[in-house]
VEXDREN-2710 file (C-alpha; in Angstrom, 1 decimal):
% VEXDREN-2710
k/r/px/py/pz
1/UNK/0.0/0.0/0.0
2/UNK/2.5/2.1/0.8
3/UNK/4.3/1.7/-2.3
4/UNK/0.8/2.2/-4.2
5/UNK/0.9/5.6/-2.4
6/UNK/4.6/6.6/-3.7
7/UNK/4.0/5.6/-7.2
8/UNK/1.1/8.0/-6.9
9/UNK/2.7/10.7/-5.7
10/UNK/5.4/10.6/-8.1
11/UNK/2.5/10.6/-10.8
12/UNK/1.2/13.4/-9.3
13/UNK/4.3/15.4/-9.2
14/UNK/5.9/14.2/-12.4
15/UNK/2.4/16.0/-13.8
16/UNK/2.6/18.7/-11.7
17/UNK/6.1/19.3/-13.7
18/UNK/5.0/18.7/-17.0
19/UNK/1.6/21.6/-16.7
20/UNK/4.3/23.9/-15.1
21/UNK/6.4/23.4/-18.4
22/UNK/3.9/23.7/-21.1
23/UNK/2.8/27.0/-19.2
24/UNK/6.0/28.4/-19.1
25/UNK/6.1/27.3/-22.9
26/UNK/2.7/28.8/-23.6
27/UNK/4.4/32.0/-21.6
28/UNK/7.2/32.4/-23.9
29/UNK/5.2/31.7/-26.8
30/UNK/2.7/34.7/-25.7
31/UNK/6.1/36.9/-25.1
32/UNK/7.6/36.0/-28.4
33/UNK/4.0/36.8/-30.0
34/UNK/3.9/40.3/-28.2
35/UNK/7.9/41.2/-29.2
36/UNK/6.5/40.3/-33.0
37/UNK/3.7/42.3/-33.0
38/UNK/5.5/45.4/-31.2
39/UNK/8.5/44.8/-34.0
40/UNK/5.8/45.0/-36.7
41/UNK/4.0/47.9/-35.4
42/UNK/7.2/50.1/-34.8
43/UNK/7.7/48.9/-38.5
44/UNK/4.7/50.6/-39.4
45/UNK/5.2/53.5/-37.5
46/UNK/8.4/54.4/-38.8
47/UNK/7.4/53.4/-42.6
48/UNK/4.0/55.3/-42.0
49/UNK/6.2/58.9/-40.9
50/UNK/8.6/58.2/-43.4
51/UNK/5.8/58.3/-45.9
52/UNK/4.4/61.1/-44.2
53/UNK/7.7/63.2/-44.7
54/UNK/8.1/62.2/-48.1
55/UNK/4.5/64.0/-48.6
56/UNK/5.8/66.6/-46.9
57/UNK/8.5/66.9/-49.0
58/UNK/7.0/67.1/-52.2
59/UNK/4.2/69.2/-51.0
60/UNK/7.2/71.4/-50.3
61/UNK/9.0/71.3/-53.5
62/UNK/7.6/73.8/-56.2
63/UNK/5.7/72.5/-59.2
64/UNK/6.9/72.4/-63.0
65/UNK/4.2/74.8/-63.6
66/UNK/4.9/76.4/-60.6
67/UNK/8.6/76.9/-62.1
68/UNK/7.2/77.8/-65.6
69/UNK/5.7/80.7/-63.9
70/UNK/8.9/81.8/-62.1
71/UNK/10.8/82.1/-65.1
72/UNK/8.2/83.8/-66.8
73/UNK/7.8/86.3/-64.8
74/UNK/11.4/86.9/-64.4
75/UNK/11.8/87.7/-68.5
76/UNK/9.1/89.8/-68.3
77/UNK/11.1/91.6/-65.6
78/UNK/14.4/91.7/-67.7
79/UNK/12.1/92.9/-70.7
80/UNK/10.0/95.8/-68.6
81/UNK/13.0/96.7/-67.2
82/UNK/15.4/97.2/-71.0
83/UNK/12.0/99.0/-72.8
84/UNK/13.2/101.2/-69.4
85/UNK/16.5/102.0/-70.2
86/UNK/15.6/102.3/-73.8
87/UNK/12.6/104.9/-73.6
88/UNK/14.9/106.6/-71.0
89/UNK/18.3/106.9/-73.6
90/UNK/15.8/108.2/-76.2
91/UNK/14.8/110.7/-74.4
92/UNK/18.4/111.7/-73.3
93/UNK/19.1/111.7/-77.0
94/UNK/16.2/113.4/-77.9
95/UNK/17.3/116.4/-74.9
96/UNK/20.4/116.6/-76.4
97/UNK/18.9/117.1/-80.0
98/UNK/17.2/119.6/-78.5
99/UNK/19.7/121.3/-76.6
100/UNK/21.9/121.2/-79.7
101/UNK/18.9/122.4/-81.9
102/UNK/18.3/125.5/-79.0
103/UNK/21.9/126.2/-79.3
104/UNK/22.1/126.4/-82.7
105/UNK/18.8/129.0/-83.1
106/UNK/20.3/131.1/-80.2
107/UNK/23.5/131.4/-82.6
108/UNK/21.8/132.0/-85.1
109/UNK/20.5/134.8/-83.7
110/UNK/23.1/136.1/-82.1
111/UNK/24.5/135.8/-85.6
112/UNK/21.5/137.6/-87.4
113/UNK/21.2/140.2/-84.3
114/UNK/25.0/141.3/-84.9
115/UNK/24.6/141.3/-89.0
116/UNK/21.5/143.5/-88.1
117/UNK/23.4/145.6/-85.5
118/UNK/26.6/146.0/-88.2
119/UNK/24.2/147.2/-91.1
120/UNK/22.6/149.9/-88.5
121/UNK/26.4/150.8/-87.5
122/UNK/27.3/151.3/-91.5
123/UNK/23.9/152.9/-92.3
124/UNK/24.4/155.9/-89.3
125/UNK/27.7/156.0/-90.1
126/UNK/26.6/156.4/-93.9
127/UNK/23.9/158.9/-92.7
128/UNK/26.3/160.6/-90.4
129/UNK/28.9/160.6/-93.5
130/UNK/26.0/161.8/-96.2
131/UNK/25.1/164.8/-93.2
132/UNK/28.0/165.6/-93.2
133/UNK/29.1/166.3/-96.7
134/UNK/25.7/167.9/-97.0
135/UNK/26.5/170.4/-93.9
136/UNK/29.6/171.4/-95.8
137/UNK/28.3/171.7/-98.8
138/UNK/25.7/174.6/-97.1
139/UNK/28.7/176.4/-96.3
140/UNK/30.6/176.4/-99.3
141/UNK/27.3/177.6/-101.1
142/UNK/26.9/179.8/-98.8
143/UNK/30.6/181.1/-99.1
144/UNK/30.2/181.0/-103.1
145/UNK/26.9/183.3/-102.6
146/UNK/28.9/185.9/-99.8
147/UNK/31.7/185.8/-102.7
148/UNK/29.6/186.1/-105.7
149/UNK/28.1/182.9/-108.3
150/UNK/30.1/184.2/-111.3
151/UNK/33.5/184.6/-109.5
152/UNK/33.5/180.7/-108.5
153/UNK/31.1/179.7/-112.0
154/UNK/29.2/177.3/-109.3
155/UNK/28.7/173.8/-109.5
156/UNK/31.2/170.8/-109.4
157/UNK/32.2/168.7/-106.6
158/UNK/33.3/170.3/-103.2
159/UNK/36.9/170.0/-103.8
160/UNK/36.7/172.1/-106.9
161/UNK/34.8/174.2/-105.6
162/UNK/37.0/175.0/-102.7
163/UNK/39.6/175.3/-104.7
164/UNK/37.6/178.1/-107.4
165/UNK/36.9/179.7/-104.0
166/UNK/40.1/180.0/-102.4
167/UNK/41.5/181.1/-106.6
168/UNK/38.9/183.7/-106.5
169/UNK/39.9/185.0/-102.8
170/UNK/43.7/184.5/-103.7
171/UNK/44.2/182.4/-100.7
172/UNK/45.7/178.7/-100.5
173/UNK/45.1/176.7/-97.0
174/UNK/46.3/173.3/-96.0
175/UNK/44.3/171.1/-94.1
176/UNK/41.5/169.1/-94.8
177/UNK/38.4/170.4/-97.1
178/UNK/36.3/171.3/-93.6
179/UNK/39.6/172.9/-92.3
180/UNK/39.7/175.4/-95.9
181/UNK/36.1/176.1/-95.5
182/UNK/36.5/177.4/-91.9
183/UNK/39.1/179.4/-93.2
184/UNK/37.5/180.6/-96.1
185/UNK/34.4/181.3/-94.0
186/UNK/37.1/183.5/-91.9
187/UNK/38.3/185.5/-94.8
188/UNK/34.4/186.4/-95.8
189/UNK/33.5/187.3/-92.4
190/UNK/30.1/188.3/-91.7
191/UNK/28.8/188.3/-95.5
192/UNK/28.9/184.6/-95.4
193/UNK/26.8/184.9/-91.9
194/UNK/24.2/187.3/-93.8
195/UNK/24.0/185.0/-96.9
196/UNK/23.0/182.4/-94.4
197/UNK/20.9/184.1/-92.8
198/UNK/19.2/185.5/-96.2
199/UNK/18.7/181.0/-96.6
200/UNK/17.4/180.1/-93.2
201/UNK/14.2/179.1/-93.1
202/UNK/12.0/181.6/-90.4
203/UNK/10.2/179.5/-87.6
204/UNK/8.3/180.1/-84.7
205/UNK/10.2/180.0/-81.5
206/UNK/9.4/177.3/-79.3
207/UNK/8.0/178.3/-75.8
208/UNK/10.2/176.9/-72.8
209/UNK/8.8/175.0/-69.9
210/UNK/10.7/175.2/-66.6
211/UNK/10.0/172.1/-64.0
212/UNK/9.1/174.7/-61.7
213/UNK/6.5/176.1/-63.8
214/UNK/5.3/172.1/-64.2
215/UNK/5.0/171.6/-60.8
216/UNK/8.0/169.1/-60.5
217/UNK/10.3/169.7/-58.0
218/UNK/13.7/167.7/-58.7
219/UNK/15.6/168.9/-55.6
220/UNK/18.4/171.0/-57.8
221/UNK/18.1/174.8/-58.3
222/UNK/15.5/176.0/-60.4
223/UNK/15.9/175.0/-64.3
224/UNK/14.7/177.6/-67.7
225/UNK/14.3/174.4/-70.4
226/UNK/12.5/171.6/-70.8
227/UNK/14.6/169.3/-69.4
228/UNK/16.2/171.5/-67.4
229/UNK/20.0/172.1/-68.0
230/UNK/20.5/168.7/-65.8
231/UNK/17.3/167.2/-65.4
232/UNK/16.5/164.3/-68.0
233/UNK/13.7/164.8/-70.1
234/UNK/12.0/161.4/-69.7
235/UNK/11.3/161.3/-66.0
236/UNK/12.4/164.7/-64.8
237/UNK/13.8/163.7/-61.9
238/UNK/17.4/162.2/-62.3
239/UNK/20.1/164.0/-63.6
240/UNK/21.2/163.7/-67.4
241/UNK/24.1/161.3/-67.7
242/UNK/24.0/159.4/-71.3
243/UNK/24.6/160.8/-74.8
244/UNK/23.0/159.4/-77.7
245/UNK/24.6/157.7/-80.9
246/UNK/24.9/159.0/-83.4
247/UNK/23.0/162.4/-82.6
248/UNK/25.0/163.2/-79.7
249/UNK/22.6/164.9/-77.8
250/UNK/23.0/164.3/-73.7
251/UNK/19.2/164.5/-72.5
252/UNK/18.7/161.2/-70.8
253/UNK/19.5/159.6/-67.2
254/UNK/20.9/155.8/-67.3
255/UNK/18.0/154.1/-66.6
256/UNK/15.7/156.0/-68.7
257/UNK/18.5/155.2/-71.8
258/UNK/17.9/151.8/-71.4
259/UNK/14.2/152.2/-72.6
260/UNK/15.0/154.4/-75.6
261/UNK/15.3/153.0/-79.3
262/UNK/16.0/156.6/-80.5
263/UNK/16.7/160.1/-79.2
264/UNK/14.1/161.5/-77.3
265/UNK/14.7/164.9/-78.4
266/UNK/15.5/164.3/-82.1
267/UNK/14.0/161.1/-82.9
268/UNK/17.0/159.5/-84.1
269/UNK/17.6/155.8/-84.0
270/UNK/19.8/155.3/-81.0
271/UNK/23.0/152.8/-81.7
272/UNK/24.2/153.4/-78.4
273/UNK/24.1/155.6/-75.2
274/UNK/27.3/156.7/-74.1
275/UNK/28.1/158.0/-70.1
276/UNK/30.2/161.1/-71.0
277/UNK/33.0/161.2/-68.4
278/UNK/34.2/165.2/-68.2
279/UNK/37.7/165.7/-66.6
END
């Protein structure tokens, strides 16, 4: 009996040992099972964000058409920005065509202005030449008629006429032909002055204003003519200082010469006013 009760026992535990065994077997399995499943699910994890970067990435990345764009743009850029610098070189040229064509007109009438200014300097001068010769030629008429027609015969140019003259007065001067009239006019005397005389034309004498009797009061003494002996004839109140050209007549102040074209007294076109400077 006893030995009926150790082979049971040993039975018992030799069982006991083979369930402990197939549940630590059935543990390990369950372990290996879980270390699988976590292996394949960190697999998928890491392949799932690798996918999700690559997304990322290309999201990221700019299209074809995107590029297309880009570069489009840019050339029309580049293009806006040469029709730029083209328009803005045409119009420099196009300034300095002007400029040249400005300068050119200004010299052309600087050109035209002095032409114009040289034929009114050789026409006075002319005028002033032909006044002249006419001046003298009064005074050797008047001579011949103070000496008597038919001594001289009349007629002829002035230098032969100065020279019947002198013949006729038995007198020979040196000089210039003005110089031999003076003298001439010397030797007659006063019947030349009475000839003139006889020849002058009778006018009217002209009534003179004083500025006091005006009513203008220029500060200097009080003054018999119409200008006054120093007061300018324009405004009457600054002092005469320029002569005219070719007239000579002094009877303007400075500023009131730069608004005369011609003599205010004689109506003369003015070439130029002169600032007589008396010593």
């Amino acid at each position: 009996m006893m030995l009926n009760h150790y082979r049971q026992t040993k039975n018992m535990l030799v069982s006991c040992d083979k369930s402990k065994l197939k549940f630590e077997a059935a543990d390990k399995r369950a372990e290996e099972e879980k270390a699988r499943r976590r292996a394949k699910a960190a697999e998928a994890t890491a392949a799932r964000k690798e996918a999700k970067a690559k997304n990322n990435k290309a999201k990221k990345a700019p299209s074809a058409f995107a590029l297309e764009e880009e570069r489009r743009a840019r050339a029309a850029a580049e293009l806006r920005e040469q029709e730029e610098r083209a328009a803005q070189l045409a119009a420099e040229q196009e300034a300095a065509r002007r400029a040249e064509r400005e300068a050119a007109e200004l010299a052309g009438a600087a050109e035209q202005a002095a032409l114009r200014e040289d034929a009114e300097l050789a026409e006075a001068l002319r005028r002033s030449e032909v006044d002249a010769e006419e001046a003298l030629a009064r005074r050797v008429s008047r001579c011949e008629e103070a000496v008597s027609s038919e001594a001289t015969g009349g007629g002829g140019d002035l230098q032969r006429r100065v020279e019947r003259l002198e013949a006729s007065l038995g007198t020979a001067t040196e000089g210039s032909l003005e110089e031999r009239v003076g003298a001439i006019e010397r030797l007659i005397g006063p019947e030349a002055g009475e000839a003139a005389e006889q020849h002058l034309p009778v006018t009217e004498p002209l009534a003179a204003v004083s500025l006091a009797d005006a009513g203008l009061d220029t500060g200097r003494p009080a003054e018999s003519t119409m200008g006054g002996e120093t007061s300018c004839i324009i405004c009457f109140e600054r002092p005469k200082s320029h002569l005219a050209v070719p007239c000579s007549h002094l009877c303007v102040c400075g500023p009131c010469s730069e608004l005369m074209r011609e003599c205010p007294y004689c109506r003369e076109p003015v070439m130029m006013w002169l600032a007589p400077r008396p010593v």
